[in-house]
C-alpha positions as CSV (number, residue, x, y, z in Angstrom):
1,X,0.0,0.0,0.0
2,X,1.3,3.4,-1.0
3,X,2.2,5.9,1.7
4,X,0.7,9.5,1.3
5,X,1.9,12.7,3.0
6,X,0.7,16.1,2.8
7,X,3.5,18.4,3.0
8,X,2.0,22.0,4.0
9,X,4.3,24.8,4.1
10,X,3.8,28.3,4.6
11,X,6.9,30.6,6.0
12,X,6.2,33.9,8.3
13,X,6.2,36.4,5.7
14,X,3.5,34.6,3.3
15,X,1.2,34.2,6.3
16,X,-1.3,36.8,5.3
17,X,-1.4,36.2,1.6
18,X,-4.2,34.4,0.2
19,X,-4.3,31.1,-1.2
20,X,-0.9,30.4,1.0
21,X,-2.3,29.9,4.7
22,X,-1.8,26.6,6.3
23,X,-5.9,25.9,6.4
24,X,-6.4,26.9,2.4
25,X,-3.6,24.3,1.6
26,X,-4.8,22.1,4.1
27,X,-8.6,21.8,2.5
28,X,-7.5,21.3,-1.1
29,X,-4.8,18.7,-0.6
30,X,-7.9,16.2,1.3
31,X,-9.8,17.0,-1.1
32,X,-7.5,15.8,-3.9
33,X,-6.9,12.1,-1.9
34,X,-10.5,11.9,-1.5
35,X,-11.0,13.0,-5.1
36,X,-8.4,10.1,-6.2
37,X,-9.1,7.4,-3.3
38,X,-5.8,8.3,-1.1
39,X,-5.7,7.6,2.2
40,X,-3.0,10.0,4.2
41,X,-0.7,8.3,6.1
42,X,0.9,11.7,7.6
43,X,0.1,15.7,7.5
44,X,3.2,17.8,7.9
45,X,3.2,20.8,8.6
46,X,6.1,23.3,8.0
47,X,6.5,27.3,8.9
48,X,9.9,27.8,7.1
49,X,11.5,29.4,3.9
50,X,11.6,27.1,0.6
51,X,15.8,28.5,0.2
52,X,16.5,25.8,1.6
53,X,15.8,22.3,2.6
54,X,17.3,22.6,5.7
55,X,14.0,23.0,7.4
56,X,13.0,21.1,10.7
57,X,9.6,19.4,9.7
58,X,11.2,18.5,6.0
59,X,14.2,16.9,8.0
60,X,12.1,14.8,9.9
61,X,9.9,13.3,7.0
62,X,13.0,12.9,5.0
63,X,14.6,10.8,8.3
64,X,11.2,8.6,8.4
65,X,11.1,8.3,4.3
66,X,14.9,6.5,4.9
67,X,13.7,3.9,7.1
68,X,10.6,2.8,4.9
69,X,12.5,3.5,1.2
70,X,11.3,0.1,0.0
71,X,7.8,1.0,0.3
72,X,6.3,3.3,-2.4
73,X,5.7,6.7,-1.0
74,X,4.4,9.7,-2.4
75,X,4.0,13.3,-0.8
76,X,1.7,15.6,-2.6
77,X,1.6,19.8,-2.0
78,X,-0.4,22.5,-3.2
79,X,1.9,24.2,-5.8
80,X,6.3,23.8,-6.7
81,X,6.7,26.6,-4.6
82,X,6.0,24.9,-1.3
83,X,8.4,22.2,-2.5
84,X,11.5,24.9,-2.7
85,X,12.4,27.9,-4.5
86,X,15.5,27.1,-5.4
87,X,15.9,24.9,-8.6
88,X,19.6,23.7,-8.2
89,X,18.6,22.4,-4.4
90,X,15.1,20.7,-5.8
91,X,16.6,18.7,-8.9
92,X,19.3,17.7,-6.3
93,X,16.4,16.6,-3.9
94,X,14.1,15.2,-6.6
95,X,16.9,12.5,-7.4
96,X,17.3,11.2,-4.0
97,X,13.6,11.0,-3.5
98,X,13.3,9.0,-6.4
99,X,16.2,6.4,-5.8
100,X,14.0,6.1,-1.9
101,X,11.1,5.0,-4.3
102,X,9.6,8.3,-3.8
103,X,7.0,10.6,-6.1
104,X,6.3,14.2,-5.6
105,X,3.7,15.9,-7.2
106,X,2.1,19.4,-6.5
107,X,-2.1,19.2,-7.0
108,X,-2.3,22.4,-8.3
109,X,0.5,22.3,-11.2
110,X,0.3,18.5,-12.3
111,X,3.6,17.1,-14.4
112,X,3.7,14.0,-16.0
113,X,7.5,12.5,-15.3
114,X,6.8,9.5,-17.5
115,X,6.4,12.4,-20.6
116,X,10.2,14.0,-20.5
117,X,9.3,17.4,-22.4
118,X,6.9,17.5,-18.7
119,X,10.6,18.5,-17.5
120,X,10.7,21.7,-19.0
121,X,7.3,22.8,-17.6
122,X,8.7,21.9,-14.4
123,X,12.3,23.6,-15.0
124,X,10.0,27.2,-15.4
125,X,8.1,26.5,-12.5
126,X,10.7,26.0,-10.2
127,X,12.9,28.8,-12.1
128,X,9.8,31.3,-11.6
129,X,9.6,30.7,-7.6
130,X,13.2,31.3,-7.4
131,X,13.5,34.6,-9.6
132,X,9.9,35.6,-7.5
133,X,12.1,34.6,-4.3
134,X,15.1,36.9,-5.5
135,X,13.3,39.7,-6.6
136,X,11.7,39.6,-3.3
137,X,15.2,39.5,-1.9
138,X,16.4,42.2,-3.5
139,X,13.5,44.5,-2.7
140,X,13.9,43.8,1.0
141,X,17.5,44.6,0.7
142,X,17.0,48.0,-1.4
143,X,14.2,49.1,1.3
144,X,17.0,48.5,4.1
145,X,20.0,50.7,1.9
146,X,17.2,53.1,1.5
147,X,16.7,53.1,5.1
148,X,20.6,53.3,6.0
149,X,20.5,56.0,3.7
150,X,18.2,57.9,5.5
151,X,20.1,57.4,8.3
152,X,17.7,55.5,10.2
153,X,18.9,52.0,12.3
154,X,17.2,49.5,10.9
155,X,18.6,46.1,13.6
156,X,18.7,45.5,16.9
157,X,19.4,48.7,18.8
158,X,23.2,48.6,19.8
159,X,24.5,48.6,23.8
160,X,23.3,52.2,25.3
161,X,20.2,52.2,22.9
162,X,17.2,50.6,22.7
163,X,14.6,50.1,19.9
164,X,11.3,52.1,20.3
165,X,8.4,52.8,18.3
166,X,6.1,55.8,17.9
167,X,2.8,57.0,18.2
168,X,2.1,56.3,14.4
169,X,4.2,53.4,14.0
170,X,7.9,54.3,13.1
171,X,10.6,52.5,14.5
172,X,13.8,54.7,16.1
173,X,16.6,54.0,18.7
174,X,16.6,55.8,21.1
175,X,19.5,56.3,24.5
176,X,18.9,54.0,27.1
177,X,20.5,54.7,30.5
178,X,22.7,53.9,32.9
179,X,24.1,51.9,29.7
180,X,24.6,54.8,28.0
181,X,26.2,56.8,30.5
182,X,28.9,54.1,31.1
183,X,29.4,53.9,27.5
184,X,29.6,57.9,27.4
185,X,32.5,57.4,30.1
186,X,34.5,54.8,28.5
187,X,35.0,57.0,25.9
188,X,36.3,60.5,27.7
189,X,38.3,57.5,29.5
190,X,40.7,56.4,26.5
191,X,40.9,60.4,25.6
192,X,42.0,62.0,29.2
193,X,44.2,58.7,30.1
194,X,44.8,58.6,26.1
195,X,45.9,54.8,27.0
196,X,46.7,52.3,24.5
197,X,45.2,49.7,27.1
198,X,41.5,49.0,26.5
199,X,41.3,46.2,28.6
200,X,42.0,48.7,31.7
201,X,39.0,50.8,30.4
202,X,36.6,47.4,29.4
203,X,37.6,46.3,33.1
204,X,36.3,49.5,34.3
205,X,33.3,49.6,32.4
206,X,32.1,46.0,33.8
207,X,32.6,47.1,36.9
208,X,30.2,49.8,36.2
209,X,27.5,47.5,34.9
210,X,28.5,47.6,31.3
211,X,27.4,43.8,30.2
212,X,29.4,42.6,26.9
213,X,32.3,40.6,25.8
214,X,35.8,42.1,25.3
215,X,35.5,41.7,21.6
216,X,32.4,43.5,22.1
217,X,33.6,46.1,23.6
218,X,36.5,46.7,21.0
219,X,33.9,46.9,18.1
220,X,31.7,49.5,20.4
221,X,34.6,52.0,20.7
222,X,34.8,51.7,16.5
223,X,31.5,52.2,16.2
224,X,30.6,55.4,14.8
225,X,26.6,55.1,15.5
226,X,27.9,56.7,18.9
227,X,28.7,59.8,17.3
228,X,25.1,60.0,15.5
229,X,26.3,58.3,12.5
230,X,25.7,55.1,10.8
231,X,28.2,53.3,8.4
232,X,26.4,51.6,5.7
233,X,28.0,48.6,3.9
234,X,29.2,48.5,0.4
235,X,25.8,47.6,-1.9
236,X,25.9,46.6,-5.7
237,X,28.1,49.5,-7.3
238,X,28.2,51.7,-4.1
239,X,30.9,52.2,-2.3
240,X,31.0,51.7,2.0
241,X,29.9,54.9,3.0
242,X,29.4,56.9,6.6
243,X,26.0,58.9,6.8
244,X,24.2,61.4,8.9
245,X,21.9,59.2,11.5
246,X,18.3,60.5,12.8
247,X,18.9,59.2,16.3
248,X,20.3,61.0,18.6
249,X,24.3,61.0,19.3
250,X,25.5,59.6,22.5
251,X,28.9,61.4,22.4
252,X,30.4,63.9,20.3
253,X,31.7,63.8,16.6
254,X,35.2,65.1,17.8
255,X,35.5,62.8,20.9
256,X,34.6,59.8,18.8
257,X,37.1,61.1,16.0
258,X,40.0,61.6,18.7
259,X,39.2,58.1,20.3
260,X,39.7,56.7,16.3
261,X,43.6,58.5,16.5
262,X,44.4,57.3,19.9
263,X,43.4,53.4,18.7
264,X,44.9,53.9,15.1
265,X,48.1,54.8,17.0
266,X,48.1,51.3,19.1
267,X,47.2,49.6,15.9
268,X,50.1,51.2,14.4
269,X,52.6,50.4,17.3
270,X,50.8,47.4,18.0
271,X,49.2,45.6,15.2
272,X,49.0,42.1,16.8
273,X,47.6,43.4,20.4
274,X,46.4,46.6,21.4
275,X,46.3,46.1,25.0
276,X,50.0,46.1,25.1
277,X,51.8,49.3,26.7
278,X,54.5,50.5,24.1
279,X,57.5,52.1,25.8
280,X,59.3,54.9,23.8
281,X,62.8,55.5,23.7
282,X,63.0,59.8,23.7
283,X,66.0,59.5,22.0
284,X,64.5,57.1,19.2
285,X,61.4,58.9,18.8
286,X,61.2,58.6,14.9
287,X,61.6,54.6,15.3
288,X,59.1,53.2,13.4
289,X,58.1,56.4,10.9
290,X,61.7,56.2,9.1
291,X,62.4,53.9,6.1
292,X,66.1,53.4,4.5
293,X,66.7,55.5,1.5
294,X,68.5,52.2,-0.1
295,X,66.0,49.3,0.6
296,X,62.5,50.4,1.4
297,X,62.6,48.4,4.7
298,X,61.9,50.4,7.8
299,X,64.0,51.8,10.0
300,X,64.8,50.3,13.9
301,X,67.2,52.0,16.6
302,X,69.1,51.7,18.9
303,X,72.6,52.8,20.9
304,X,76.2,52.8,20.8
305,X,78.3,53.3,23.7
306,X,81.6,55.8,22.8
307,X,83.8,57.1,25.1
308,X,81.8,59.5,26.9
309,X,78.1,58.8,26.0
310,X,75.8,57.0,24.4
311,X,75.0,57.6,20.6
312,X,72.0,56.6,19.1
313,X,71.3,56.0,15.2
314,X,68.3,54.9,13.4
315,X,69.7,51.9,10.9
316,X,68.5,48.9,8.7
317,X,68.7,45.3,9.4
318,X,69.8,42.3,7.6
319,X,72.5,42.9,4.8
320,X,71.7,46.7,4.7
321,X,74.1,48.5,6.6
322,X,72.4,51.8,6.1
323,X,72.3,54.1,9.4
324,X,71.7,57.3,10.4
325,X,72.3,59.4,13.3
326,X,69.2,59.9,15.5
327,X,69.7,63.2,17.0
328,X,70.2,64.8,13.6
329,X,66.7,63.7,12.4
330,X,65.8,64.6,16.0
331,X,66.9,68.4,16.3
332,X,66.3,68.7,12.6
333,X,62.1,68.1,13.5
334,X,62.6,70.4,16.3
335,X,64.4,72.6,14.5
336,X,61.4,72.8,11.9
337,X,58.6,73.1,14.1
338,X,60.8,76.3,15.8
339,X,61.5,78.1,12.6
340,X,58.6,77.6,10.5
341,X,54.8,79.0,10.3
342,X,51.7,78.0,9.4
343,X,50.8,80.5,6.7
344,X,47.8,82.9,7.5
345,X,44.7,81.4,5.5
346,X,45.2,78.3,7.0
347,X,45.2,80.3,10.6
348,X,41.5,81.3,10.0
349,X,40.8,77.7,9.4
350,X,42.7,76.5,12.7
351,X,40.3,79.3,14.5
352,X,36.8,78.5,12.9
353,X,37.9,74.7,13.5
354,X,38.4,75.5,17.4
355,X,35.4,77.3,17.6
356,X,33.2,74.8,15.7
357,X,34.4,72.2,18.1
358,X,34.2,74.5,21.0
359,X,30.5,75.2,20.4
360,X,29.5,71.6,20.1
361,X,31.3,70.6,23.2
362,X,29.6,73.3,24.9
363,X,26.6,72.3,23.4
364,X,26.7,68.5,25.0
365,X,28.2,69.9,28.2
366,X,25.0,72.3,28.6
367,X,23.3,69.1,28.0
368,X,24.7,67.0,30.3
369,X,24.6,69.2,33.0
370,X,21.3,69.2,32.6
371,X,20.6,65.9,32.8
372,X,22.9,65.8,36.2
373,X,20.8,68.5,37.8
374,X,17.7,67.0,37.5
375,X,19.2,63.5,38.5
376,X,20.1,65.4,41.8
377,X,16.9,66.8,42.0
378,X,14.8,63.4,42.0
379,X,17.1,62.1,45.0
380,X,16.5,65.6,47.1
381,X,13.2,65.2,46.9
382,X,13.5,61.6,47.1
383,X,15.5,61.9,50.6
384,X,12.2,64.6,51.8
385,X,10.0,62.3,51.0
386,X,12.1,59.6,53.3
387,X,12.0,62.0,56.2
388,X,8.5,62.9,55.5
389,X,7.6,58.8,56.0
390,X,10.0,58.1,58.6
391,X,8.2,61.4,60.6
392,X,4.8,60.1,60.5
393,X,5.9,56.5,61.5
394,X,4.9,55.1,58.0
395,X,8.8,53.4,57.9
396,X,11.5,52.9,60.8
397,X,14.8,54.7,61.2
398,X,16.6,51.8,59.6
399,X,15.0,52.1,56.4
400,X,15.2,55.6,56.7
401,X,18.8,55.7,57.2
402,X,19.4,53.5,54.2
403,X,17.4,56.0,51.5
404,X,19.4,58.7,53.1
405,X,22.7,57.3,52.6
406,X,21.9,55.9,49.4
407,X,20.6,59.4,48.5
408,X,23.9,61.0,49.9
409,X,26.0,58.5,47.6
410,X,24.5,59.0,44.7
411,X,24.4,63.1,45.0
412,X,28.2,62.7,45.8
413,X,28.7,60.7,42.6
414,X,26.9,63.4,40.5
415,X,28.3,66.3,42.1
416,X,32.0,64.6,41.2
417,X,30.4,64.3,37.2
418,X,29.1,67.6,37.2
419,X,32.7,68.5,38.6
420,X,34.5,66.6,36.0
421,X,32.3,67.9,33.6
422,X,32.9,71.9,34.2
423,X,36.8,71.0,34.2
424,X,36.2,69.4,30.6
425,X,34.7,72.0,29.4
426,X,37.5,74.8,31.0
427,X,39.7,73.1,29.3
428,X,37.7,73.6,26.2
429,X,37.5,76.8,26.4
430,X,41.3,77.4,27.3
431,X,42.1,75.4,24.1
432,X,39.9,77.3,22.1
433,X,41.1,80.2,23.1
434,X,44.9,79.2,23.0
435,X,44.8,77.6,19.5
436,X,46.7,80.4,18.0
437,X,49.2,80.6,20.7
438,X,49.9,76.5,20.2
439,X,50.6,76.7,16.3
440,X,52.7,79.6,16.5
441,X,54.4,78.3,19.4
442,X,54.6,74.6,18.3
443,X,58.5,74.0,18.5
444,X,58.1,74.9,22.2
445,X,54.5,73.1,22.5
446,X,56.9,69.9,21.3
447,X,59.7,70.5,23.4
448,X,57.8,70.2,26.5
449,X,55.3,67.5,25.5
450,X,56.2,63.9,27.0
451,X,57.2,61.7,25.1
452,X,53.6,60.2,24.0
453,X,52.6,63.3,22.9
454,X,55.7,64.0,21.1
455,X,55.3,60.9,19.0
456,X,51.7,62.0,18.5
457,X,53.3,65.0,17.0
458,X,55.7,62.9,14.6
459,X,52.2,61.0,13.4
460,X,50.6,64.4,12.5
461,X,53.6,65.5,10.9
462,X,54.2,62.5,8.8
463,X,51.1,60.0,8.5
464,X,52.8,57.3,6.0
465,X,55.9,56.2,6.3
466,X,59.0,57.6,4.7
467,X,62.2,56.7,3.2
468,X,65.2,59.4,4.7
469,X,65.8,62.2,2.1
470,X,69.5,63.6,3.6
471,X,68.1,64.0,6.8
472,X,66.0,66.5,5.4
473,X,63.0,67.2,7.3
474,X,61.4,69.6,5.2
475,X,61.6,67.4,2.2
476,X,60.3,64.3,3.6
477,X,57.0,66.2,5.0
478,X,53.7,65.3,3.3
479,X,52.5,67.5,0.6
480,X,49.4,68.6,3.0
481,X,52.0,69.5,5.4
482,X,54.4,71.4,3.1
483,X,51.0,73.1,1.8
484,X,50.3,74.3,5.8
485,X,53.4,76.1,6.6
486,X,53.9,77.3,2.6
487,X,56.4,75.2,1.5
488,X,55.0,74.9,-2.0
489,X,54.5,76.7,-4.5
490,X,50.2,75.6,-4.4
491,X,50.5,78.0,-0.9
492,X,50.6,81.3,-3.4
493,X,47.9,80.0,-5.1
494,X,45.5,79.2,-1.7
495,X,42.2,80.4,-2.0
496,X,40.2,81.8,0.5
497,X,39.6,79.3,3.2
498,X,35.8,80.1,3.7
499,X,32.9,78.9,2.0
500,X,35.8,76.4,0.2
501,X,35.7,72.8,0.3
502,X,39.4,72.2,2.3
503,X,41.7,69.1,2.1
504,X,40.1,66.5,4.5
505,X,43.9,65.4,5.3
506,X,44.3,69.5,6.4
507,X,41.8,69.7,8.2
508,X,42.4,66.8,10.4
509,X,45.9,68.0,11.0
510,X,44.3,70.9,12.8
511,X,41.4,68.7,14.5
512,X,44.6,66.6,16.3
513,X,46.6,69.8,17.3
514,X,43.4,71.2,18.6
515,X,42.8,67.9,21.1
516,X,47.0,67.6,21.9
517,X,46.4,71.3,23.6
518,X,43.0,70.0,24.9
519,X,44.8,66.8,26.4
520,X,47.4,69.5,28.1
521,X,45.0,71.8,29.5
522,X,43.0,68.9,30.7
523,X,46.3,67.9,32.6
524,X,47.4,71.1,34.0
525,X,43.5,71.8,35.5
């Protein structure tokens, strides 16, 4: 006797659509066996996509079809399409069912298999499911770029947000404390310790109440959705792009942008592992940046005892006996930053690039402050309101001391935010005001730097590295550089700065000198 199965399908997306629920399938596949005199051995029903065959309720009637492939079997649907959508897959499963002594047969869409041109009937059918499938694909997938491109978040809302929906039925992220504060901290952490260790600052977090993985937490700090932006990945033709998001920024462009230099440094120094502490030799400060004029390979250092002191070159390895001395390339830098200027237009830009960054801090310090006061105000009125109870006996004095001191804690921590917060933002304004004073002054700026920021410096001043020119400073600067302090003949030819679309790679070079004289102010408060 020949075994029957109904094989009703129906994934979560074709639940609503007519002629596809579970029920209408249901009625015209019994109808068909009573039609034709089958009995049904089995009904199976399946809530999956057709992409695949790798679908729970398939896997099991494939499992029980093993055990019985000597007896004739034969498992009837409604149309191909609940079968599969994928015609390279259902050929593929179409021969094994028959060598298990198996026929198929959708009601709805008969083929013959004993005619063979029935094939190519069945070919289009299965073809037409799977173009349907991939144009439905493809739509989905243009809806979400055209989301991204809108600068709306279209997945699960990332640590410090959570999705919401509003009144009308649009879907946004929005900040979700204390995750978000934490977060918020973590950041301003890497930048005032400017620390190369992120596993001291991920420890820290933790300890807060931050819950994710290390890995996590490196991705998070990358993240630019933080900053109010959302990266969208490279679709069709279209290149990876970063755009303006709608939500609303949990910290500020420039602090996400200086975190992004203080990790691109590590990476630099420290491809392999970030969380490593890189010591710096003063003396071989250039270690690293250098390449050998004769080989391409980059430069290492190190010293020589003499007679009286040490002496310390930069020099090749291997067969290449090139070396130099370090303090010439040294003094030479210093010697540079001393004696030249940064030519007036770009002056303006330095000062319109200060205040721009000035405002917006300012802007998310107002903010925040904000936020602390009314924070403070809840607990106040939340330690009255404990006084108020405890006088009219509605709680004891034990209870009462523990909202108080709670109350007391948490004011203190808020009052030391609030604290840290007005220093932040004095140290703002005494960068903004002393930009001029730093680029004119730079040599000296330099001189007195440790030697982090020192190296910081070398970075800025050379990005890429590059091969020794004679120990020439000045000709082994970057053409952005060279441009800055009119070294070229382009300088003459500078338009006015504003209103004009400037260099990126110059105006970056005056984002990092403007957070290396933040960094010092922040120090010296």
């Amino acid at each position: 006797m020949q075994a029957v199965y109904l094989y009703i399908r129906v994934s979560t997306d074709e639940q609503a659509v007519k002629g596809y629920s579970q029920r209408s399938q249901l009625d015209r596949l019994v109808h068909y066996c009573k039609d034709h005199n089958l009995i049904v051995t089995k009904t199976i029903f399946e809530d999956y996509s057709a992409k695949t065959f790798n679908r729970p309720e398939w896997n099991k009637l494939f499992a029980e079809l093993k055990l019985i492939k000597n007896q004739s079997s034969l498992i009837l649907f409604t149309y191909w399409d609940r079968f599969s959508r994928n015609i390279m897959d259902a050929y593929k499963m179409l021969e094994r069912l028959q060598n298990m002594k198996v026929s198929i047969q959708a009601i709805e869409q008969q083929i013959d298999f004993s005619i063979p041109e029935s094939k190519i009937m069945l070919a289009m059918y299965w073809a037409t499911s799977e173009v349907e499938n991939d144009k439905r694909s493809r739509n989905v997938r243009l809806g979400m770029q055209k989301a991204r491109l809108e600068g709306r978040w279209i997945n699960k809302a990332p640590l410090g947000y959570r999705n919401k929906i509003t009144s009308d039925g649009k879907k946004y992220i929005a900040l979700y404390e204390p995750e978000a504060y934490i977060i918020r901290e973590a950041f301003t952490a890497i930048v005032r310790q400017n620390k190369y260790c992120l596993t001291e600052i991920y420890k820290d977090a933790v300890s807060n109440g931050l819950n994710c993985s290390r890995s996590a937490f490196y991705r998070l700090v990358r993240n630019p959705i933080y900053c109010g932006k959302i990266k969208i990945p490279a679709f069709e033709d279209k290149a990876e792009r970063i755009v303006e998001g709608t939500h609303e920024r949990l910290i500020p462009v420039i602090l996400f942008d200086q975190v992004q230099r203080i990790i691109k440094g590590a990476d630099l120094n420290h491809p392999k592992k970030l969380t490593s502490k890189r010591i710096v030799n003063e003396n071989l400060i250039f270690r690293g940046v250098l390449q050998c004029p004769n080989c391409g390979n980059t430069l290492t250092g190190s010293g020589s005892q003499g007679h009286t002191k040490k002496y310390y070159y930069y020099h090749c390895v291997g067969l290449c006996s090139y070396r130099i001395r370090a303090d010439l390339i040294n003094l030479s830098f210093l010697s540079f930053l001393k004696n030249n200027r940064v030519v007036e237009p770009f002056l303006e830009l330095a000062n319109s690039i200060s205040k721009e960054i000035y405002g917006e801090e300012h802007h998310d310090y107002i903010q925040k402050k904000e936020e602390i006061k009314k924070e403070m105000e809840k607990l106040i009125d939340r330690g009255f309101n404990a006084q108020k109870l405890f006088s009219n006996g509605n709680i004891d004095y034990d209870d009462y001391k523990l909202i108080r001191s709670r109350c007391q804690e948490s004011l203190k921590d808020n009052t030391d935010k609030l604290r840290q917060q007005a220093l932040k933002i004095v140290a703002e304004k005494h960068t903004e005001k002393g930009t001029d004073y730093i680029i004119n002054h730079l040599g000296e700026f330099y001189e007195n730097s440790d030697t982090i920021t020192k190296q910081r410096i070398i970075r800025l001043f050379f990005p890429e590295k590059v091969k020794v020119i004679e120990g020439n400073i000045e000709k082994m600067l970057s053409e952005s550089v060279k441009t800055i302090f009119g070294l070229t003949a382009s300088a003459s030819k500078i338009k006015e700065i504003h209103g004009q679309q400037t260099e990126q790679a110059i105006v970056e070079f005056f984002k990092e000198l403007y957070f290396l004289g933040y960094e010092q102010n922040l120090k010296n408060i």
